[in-house]
C-alpha positions in Angstrom: 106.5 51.0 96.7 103.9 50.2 99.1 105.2 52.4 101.8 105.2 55.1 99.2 101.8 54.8 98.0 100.7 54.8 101.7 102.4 58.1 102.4 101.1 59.4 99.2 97.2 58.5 100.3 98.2 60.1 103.8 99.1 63.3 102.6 96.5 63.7 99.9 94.2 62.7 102.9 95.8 65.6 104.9 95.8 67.8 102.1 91.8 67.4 101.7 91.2 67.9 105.4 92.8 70.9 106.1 90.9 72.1 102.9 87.5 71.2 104.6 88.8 72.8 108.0 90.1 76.4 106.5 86.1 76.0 104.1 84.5 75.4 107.2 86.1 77.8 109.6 85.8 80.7 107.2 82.1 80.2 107.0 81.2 80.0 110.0 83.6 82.3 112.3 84.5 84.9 109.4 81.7 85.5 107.4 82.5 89.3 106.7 84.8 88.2 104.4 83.3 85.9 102.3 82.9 87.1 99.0 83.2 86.5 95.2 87.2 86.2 95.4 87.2 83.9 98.5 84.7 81.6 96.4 86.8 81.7 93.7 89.6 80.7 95.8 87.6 77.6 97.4 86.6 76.0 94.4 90.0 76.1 93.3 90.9 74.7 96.3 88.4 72.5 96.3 89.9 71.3 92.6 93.2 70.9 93.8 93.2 68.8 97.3 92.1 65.4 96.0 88.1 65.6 97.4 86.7 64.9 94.5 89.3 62.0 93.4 86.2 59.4 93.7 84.3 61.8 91.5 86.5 62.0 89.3 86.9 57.5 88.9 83.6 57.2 89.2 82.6 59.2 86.3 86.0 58.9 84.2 86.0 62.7 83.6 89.2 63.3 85.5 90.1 65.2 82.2 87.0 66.9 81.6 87.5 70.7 82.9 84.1 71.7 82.5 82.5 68.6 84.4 85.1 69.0 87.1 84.4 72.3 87.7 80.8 71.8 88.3 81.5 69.1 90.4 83.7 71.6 92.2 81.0 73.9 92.8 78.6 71.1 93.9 81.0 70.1 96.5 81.5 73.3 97.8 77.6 73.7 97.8 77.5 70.1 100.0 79.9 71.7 102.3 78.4 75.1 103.0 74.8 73.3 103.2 76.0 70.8 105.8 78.2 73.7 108.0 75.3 76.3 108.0 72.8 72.9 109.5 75.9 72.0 112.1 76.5 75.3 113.5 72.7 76.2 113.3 71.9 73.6 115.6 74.7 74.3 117.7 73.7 77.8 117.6 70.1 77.2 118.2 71.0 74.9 121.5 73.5 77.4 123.3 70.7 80.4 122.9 68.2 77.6 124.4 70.7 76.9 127.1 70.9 72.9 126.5 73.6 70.8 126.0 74.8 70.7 122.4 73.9 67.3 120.6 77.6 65.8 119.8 78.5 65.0 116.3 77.8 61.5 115.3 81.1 59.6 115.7 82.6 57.8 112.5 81.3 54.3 112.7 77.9 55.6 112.7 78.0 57.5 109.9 81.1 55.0 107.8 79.5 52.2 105.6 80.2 48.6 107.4 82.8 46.5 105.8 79.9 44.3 104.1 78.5 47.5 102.3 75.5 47.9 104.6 74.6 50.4 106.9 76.1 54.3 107.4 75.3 57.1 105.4 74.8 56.7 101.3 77.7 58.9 100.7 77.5 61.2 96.9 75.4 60.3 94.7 77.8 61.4 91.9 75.9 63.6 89.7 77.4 64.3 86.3 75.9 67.9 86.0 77.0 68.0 81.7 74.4 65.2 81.4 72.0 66.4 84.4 71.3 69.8 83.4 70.2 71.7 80.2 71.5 74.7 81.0 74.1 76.3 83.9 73.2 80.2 84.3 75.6 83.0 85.7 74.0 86.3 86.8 75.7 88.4 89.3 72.7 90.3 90.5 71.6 86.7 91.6 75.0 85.0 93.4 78.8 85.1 92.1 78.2 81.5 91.8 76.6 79.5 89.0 73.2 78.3 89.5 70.4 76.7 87.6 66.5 76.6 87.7 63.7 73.5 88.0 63.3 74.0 84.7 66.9 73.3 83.5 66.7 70.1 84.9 66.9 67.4 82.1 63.7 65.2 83.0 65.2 62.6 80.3 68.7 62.3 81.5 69.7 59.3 83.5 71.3 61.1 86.3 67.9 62.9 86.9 67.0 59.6 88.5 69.4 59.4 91.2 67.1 62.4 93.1 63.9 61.4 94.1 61.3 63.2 92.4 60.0 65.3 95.4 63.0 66.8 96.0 63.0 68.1 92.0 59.4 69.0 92.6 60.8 71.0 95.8 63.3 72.9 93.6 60.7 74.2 91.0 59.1 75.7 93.6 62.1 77.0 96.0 64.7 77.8 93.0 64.1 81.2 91.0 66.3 84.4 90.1 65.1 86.1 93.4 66.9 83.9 96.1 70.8 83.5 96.4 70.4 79.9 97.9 69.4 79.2 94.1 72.9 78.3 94.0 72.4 75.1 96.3 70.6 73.2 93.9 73.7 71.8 92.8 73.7 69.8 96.0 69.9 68.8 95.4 69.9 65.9 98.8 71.5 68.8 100.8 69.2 71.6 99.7 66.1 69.7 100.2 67.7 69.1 103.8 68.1 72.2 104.6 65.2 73.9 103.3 62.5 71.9 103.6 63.7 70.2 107.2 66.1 72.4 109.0 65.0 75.6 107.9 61.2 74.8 108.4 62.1 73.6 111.8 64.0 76.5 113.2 62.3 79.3 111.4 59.3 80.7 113.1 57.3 79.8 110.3 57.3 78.9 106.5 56.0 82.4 106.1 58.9 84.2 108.2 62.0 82.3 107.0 62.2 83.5 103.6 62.7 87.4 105.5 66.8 87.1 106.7 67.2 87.8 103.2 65.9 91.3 103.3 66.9 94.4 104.6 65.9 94.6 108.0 65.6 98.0 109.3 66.3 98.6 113.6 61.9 98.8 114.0 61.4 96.4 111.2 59.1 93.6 112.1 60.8 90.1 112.0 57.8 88.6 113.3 54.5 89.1 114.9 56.4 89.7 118.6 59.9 90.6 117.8 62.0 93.3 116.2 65.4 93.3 114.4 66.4 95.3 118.0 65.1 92.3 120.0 67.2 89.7 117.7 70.3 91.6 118.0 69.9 91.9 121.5 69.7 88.5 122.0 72.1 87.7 119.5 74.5 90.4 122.0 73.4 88.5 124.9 74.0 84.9 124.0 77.6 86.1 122.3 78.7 87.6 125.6 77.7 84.6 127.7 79.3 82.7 125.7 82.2 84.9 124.8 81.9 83.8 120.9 82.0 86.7 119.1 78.8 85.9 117.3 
């Protein structure tokens, strides 16, 4: 029975991997064909491979189709959040020509076995409690999103985020931006936006343009034009033969 159990856990393991791989690998290398029905098709994968098993225990909703779903959806927010940071920086280094920082290994990132150390891990938020109101608008995203002001101040899952980061998504989450969406990963948002983006954007000012239509003389900043960027972008893809 053991043995069974053990080759269960191994394949449900396997089975949530290559989930995460075929996620990952679509964002990054095959972006043109990332639309509604491919996110569709990931939260139902995401539903169905066992990732949010410790979720699901944590919370007891395992039978609760509307809390699972929006757990769905906030994993697959965690996941897009963290693979757009990875290959950013990975990005950013090759066009600098330095060597690309390695990923951290495991044991730096694993708790130790007394419960210290490593990263926090989820923070389980149970979004029916969290949130007065999940909104759908598909002139915003094909995903569901919600605003600051949806946020239930009084619930006890409000809490768990510190209250900068809720501060950071009144200002950063309205009906104009489609990474409204990633305030259902609210530690990954506040991540991305207020450290990687403001990092490796030319300024506050400037990073908020890649969302609009940039025309072949349009000014991306003060020194460069969308020609310039794509030139580069041309350059660096056939150095490194990456298709980028």
């Amino acid at each position: 029975e053991a043995e069974a159990e053990a080759e269960a856990e191994a394949e449900a393991e396997a089975e949530a991997e290559a989930c995460l791989v075929t996620i990952v690998h679509s964002l990054v290398n095959f972006q043109s064909k990332v639309d509604a029905g491919w996110y569709a098709d990931a939260i139902d994968a995401i539903r169905g491979c066992g990732i949010l098993s410790d979720y699901a225990r944590t919370n007891e909703c395992a039978a609760d189709a509307n809390e699972m779903d929006l757990a769905s959806r906030a994993a697959f927010c965690e996941i897009v959040l963290l693979a757009a940071v990875s290959h950013g920086i990975h990005v950013a280094f090759l066009a600098l020509g330095a060597d690309v920082p390695p990923l951290p290994a495991w044991e730096d990132v694993s708790d130790d076995d007394d419960g210290g150390g490593g990263a926090p891990g989820p923070i389980h938020l149970r979004y029916s409690s969290l949130l007065h109101r999940v909104r759908s608008d598909e002139a915003v995203a094909a995903a569901p999103f919600f605003l600051g002001r949806d946020v239930n101040q009084q619930s006890p899952e409000c809490s768990k985020v510190d209250t900068s980061i809720w501060m950071g998504m009144n200002f950063n989450m309205n009906t104009d931006l489609p990474w409204v969406c990633a305030g259902f990963s609210p530690l990954d948002a506040d991540m991305f936006i207020e450290k990687f983006m403001a990092t490796f954007y030319l300024s506050t000012g400037e990073m908020m343009l890649h969302w609009n239509d940039l025309g072949v003389t349009g000014r991306h900043c003060s020194s460069a034009t969308r020609f310039d960027v794509e030139a580069v972008a041309a350059a660096v893809a056939s150095e490194h033969s990456c298709d980028f």
